[in-house]
DOKOLTI-94780 format. One line per 8 residues: number of its first residue (from 1); for each residue x negated, y, z negated of C-alpha. Coordinates in steps of 0.5 Angstrom, whole numbers. Example, Ala and Ser with C-alpha at 12.3 -4.5 7.8 and 13.67 -1.06 7.14 Angstrom:
2
1> -25/-9/-16 ~ -27/-2/-14 $
//
This chain:
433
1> -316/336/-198 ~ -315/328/-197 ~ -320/328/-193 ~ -325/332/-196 ~ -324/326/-202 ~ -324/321/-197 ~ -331/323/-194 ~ -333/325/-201 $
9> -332/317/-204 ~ -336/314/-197 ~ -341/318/-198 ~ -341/317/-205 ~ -341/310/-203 ~ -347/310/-198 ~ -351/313/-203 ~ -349/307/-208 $
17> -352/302/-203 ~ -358/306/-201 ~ -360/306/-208 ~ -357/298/-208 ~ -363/297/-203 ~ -368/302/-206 ~ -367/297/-213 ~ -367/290/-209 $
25> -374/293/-205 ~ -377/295/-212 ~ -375/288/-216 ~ -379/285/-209 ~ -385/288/-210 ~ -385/288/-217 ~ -385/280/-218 ~ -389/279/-212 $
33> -395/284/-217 ~ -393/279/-223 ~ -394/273/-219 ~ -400/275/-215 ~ -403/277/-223 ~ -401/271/-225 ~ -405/267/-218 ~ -411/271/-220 $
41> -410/269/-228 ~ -409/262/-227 ~ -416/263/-222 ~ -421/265/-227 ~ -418/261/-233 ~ -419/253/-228 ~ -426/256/-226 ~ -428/258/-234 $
49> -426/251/-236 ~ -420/252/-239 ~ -419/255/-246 ~ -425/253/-250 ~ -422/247/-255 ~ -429/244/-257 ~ -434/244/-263 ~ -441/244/-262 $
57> -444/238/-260 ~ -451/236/-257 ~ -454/240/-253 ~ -449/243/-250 ~ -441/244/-252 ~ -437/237/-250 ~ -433/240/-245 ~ -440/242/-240 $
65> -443/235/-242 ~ -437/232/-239 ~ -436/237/-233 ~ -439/235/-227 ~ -439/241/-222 ~ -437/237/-215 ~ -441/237/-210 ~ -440/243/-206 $
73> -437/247/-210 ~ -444/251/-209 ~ -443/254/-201 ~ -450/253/-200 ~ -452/246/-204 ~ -448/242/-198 ~ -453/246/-193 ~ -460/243/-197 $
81> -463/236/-192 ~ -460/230/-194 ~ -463/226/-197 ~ -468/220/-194 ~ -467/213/-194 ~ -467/209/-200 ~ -469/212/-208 ~ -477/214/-208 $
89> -474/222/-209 ~ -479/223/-216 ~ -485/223/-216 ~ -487/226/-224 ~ -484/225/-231 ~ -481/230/-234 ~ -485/229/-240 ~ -493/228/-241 $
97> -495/221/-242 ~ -496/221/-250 ~ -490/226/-251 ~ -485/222/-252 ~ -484/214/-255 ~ -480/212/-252 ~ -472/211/-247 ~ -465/209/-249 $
105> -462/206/-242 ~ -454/208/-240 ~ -448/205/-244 ~ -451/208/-251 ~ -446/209/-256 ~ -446/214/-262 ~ -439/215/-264 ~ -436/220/-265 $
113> -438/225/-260 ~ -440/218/-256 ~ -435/212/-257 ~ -436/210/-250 ~ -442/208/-246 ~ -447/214/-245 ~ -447/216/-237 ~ -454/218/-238 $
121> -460/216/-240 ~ -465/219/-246 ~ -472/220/-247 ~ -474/220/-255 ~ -479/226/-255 ~ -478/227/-262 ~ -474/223/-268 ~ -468/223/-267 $
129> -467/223/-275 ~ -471/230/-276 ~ -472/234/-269 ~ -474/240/-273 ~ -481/237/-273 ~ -482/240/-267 ~ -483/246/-271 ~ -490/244/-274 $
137> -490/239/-268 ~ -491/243/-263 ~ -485/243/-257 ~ -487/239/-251 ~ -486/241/-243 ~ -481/239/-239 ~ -483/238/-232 ~ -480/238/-225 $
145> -480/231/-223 ~ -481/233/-215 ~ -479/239/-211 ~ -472/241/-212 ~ -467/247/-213 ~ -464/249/-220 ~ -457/251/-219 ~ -453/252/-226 $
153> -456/253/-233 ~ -452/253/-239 ~ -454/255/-246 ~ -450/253/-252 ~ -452/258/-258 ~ -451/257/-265 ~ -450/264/-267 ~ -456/266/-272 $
161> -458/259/-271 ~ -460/254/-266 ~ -460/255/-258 ~ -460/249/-253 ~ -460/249/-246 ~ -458/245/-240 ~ -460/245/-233 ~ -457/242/-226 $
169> -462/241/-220 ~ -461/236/-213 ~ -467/234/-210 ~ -463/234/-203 ~ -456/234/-201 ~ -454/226/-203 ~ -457/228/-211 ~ -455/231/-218 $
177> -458/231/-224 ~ -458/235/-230 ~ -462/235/-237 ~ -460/237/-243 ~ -463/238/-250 ~ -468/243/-246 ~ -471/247/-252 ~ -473/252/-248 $
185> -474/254/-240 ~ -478/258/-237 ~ -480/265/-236 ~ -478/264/-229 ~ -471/261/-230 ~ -470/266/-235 ~ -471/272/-230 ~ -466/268/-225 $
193> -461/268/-231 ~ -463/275/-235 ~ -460/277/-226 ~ -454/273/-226 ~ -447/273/-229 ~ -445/269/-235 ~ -439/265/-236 ~ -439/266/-245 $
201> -434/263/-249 ~ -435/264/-257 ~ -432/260/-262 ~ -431/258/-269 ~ -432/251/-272 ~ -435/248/-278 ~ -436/255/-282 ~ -440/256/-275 $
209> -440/261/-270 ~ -442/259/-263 ~ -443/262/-256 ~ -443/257/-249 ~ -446/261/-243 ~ -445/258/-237 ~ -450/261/-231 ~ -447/258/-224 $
217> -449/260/-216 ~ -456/260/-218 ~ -462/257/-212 ~ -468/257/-217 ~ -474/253/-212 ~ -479/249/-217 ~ -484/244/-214 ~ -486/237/-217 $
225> -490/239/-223 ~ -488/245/-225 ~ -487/246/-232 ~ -479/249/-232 ~ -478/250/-239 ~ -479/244/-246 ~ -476/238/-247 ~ -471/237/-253 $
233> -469/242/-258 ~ -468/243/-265 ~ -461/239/-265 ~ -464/233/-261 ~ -471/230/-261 ~ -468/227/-254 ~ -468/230/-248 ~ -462/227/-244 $
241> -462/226/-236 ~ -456/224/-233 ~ -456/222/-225 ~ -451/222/-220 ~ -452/219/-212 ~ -446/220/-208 ~ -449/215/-203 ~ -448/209/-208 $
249> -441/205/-209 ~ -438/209/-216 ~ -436/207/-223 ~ -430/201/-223 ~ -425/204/-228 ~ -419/199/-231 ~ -415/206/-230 ~ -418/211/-225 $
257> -413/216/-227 ~ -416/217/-233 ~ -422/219/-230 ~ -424/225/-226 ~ -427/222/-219 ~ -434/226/-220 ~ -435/222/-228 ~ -435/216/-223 $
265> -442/217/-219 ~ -447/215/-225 ~ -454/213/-223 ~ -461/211/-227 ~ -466/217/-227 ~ -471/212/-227 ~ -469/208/-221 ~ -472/215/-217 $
273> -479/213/-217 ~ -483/208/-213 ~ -482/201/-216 ~ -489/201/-220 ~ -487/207/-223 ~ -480/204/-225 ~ -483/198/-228 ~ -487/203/-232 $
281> -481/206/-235 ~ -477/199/-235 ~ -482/198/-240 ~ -481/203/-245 ~ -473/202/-245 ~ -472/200/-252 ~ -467/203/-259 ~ -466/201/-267 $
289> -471/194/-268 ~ -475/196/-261 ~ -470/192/-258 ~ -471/192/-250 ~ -466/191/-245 ~ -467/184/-241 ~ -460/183/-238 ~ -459/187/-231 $
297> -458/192/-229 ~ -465/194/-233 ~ -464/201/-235 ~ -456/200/-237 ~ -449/201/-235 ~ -442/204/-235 ~ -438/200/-232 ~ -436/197/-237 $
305> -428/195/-236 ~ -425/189/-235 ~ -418/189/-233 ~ -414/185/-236 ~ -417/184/-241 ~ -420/187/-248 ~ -426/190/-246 ~ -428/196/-244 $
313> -425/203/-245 ~ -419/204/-250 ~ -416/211/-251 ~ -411/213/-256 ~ -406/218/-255 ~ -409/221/-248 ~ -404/226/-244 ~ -408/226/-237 $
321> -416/225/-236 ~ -421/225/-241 ~ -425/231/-243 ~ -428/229/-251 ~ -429/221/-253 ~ -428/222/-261 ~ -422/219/-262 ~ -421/213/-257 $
329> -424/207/-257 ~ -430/202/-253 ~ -430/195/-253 ~ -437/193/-250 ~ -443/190/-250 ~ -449/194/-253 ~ -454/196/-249 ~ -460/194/-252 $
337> -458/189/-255 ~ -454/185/-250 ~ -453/177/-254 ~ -448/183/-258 ~ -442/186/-257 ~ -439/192/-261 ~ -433/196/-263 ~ -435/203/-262 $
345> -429/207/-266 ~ -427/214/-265 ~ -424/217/-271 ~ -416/215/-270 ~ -418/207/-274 ~ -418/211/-280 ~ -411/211/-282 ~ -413/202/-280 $
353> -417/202/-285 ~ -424/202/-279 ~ -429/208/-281 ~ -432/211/-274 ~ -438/207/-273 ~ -441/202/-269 ~ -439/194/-271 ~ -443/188/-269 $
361> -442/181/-268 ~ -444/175/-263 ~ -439/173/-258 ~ -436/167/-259 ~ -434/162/-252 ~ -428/159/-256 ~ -422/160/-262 ~ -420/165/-264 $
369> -426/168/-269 ~ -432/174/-266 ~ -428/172/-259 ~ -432/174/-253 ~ -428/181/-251 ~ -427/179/-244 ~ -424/173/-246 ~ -419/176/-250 $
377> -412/177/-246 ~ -405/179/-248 ~ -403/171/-249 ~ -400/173/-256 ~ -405/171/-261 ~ -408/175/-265 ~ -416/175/-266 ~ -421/177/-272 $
385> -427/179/-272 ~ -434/180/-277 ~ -437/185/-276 ~ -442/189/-279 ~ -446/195/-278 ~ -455/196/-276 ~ -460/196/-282 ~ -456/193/-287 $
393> -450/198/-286 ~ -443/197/-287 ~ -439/191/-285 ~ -432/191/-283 ~ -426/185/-281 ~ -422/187/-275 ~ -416/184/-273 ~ -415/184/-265 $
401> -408/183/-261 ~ -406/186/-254 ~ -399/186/-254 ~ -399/187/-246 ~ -406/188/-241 ~ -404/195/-242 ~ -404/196/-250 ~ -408/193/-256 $
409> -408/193/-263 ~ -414/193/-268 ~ -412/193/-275 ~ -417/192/-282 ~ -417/185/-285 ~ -419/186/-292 ~ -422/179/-293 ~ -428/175/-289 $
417> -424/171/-283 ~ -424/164/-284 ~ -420/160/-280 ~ -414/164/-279 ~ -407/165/-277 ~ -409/172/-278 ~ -402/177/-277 ~ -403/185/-275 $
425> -397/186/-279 ~ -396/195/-280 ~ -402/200/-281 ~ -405/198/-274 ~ -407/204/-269 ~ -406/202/-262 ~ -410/203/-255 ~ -408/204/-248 $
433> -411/203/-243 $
//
């Protein structure tokens, strides 16, 4: 009878174990089913973009504006030739000759959706005040400047309301570039989209629903000359370019880490075409007041920061890399206007007592009044500065003090400068770099 018992509690005993095993095996598989799950998650969530966080701007949402597909990332743009020596890539306009009044250089600004320097240029095809003109105006074609592959699109629809698109091309391997604010495309690019599987997001801001559609993967073949859609859109009486050639030496940053790599490949689309052509182009660059842009580089810049100094790129609050411009700060020269710097303010200031806009001033070589921005270090004293608005509009005294190369202070003084000494005092909003 013992042993009866004795084999009964050891088989019992391996029964326990076995199914010890069993269990420890199905955990295993279990967790390395959720861990897979969440690989794969996390995949489709980096190649979206990411949850969709931004309002409606321009053209397409923030978020498309600022993203640049690396090169590569399409398998097949690496197979295209490379690019020949030198920049005459382009050999027509992307719009008519009468179609279109004039082109703002690089470095704009326009807070909020634009506090920094604009790393595209813009062709005013319609005004910019009332693009709807081009309802009883007519929409004017956008032409392909040389012969090139189209290989992302994006539309960006107000639901029920205004639909924008955006397109990027490359002539050759070295060259991307993309146009924005394209009213509509072409019946032939559309074919190519209506085939191809659209990345949506849709959201609410502003009381408005809106619906961002991304098209990638794309290999569309257009010729120079080709009409591949129209140029400006009900949102924008601008068609924007933007120009990257990763031939060239990129974007000095005072903070690199601040940036992704590809924003800092940033090119003139006009600088594409032979030199008589460009100097065409050169002439028309103009903005408020017909300011022309006299000071190299002609068409503008972004690279804009000076370490060490107050002038350049400010962020407020920023964990990790920029993605939207509104709430940070630029200390810069204006891109037309180049005898004039500007404080191009975010929306942050308010609580300092600084509106978002854009504020004027002449730069001074010496004290402590409109001082020169790349003049301005972290020594302790406190600078003031009387500023105003374009055509007559608001005007502003901003006190300024950095009180390290890697922070800076501006606050709202409520009287003229004079001769100062001036105190930052509390109410202050504070930048990093």
């Amino acid at each position: 009878m013992r042993e009866k018992m004795k084999k009964t509690l050891e088989d019992a005993k391996k029964i326990i174990v076995t199914y010890k095993y069993i269990f420890i095996l199905y955990t295993v598989i279990f967790l390395a089913i959720i861990a897979v799950s969440i690989m794969f998650i996390d995949k489709r969530f980096e190649k979206s973009g990411g949850a969709n966080n931004s309002g409606p701007a321009i053209g397409q949402t923030e978020n498309t504006q600022k993203t640049k597909l690396p090169q590569g990332t399409n398998e097949w743009l690496t197979t295209l030739s490379s690019c020949p020596s030198g920049k005459e890539l382009f050999t027509t306009f992307p719009v008519k000759e009468g179609d279109y009044t004039a082109i703002i250089p690089l470095g704009n600004t326009n807070p909020t959706g634009h506090v920094f320097p604009t790393d595209h240029i813009y062709v005013e095809v319609f005004d910019p005040q009332n693009p709807a003109l081009m309802k009883t105006a007519g929409r004017k074609a956008l032409i392909s400047p040389a012969d090139m592959w189209i290989f992302g699109i994006q539309k960006s629809e107000q639901v029920g309301g205004i639909t924008d698109w955006g397109m990027d091309f490359s002539p050759c391997r070295d060259i991307k570039g993309k146009f924005g604010h394209v009213g509509t495309i072409s019946a032939k690019l559309q074919t190519e989209v209506d085939k191809a599987e659209g990345k949506c997001d849709e959201y609410v801001t502003g009381g408005n629903t809106y619906r961002s559609c991304r098209y990638e993967e794309l290999k569309i073949r257009v010729k120079a000359g080709e009409v591949i859609g129209t140029s400006g859109s009900e949102r924008s009486g601008m068609l924007d370019i933007w120009m990257s050639d990763y031939r060239e030496t990129p974007i000095k940053r005072a903070n690199e880490s601040r940036w992704d790599s590809q924003l800092n490949y940033v090119s003139c689309f006009l600088d594409y075409y032979k030199p008589s052509l460009t100097e065409k182009y050169y002439d028309l660059l103009r903005g408020p007041n017909n300011g022309k842009r006299a000071k190299e580089p002609r068409c503008g810049t972004t690279e804009v920061d000076i370490a060490g100094t107050a002038q350049g790129v400010w962020f407020y609050n920023l964990q990790g890399q920029v993605r939207q411009e509104d709430p940070h700060l630029a200390l810069v020269f204006d891109n037309l206007e180049t005898d004039k710097q500007i404080f191009s303010v975010g929306t942050s200031a308010k609580g300092a007592g600084i509106p978002s806009g854009t504020f004027y001033f002449a730069p001074q070589g010496m004290g402590r009044v409109n001082r020169d921005f790349s003049q301005v270090t972290a020594d302790g004293s406190v600078y003031c500065y009387n500023s105003g608005q374009r055509n007559g509009g608001t005007t502003k005294s901003i006190l300024l003090t950095m009180p390290s190369a890697e922070k800076l202070r501006i606050k709202s003084f409520a009287y003229s400068c004079g001769a100062g000494p001036w105190t930052v005092g509390d109410g202050f909003v504070e930048y990093d770099r």
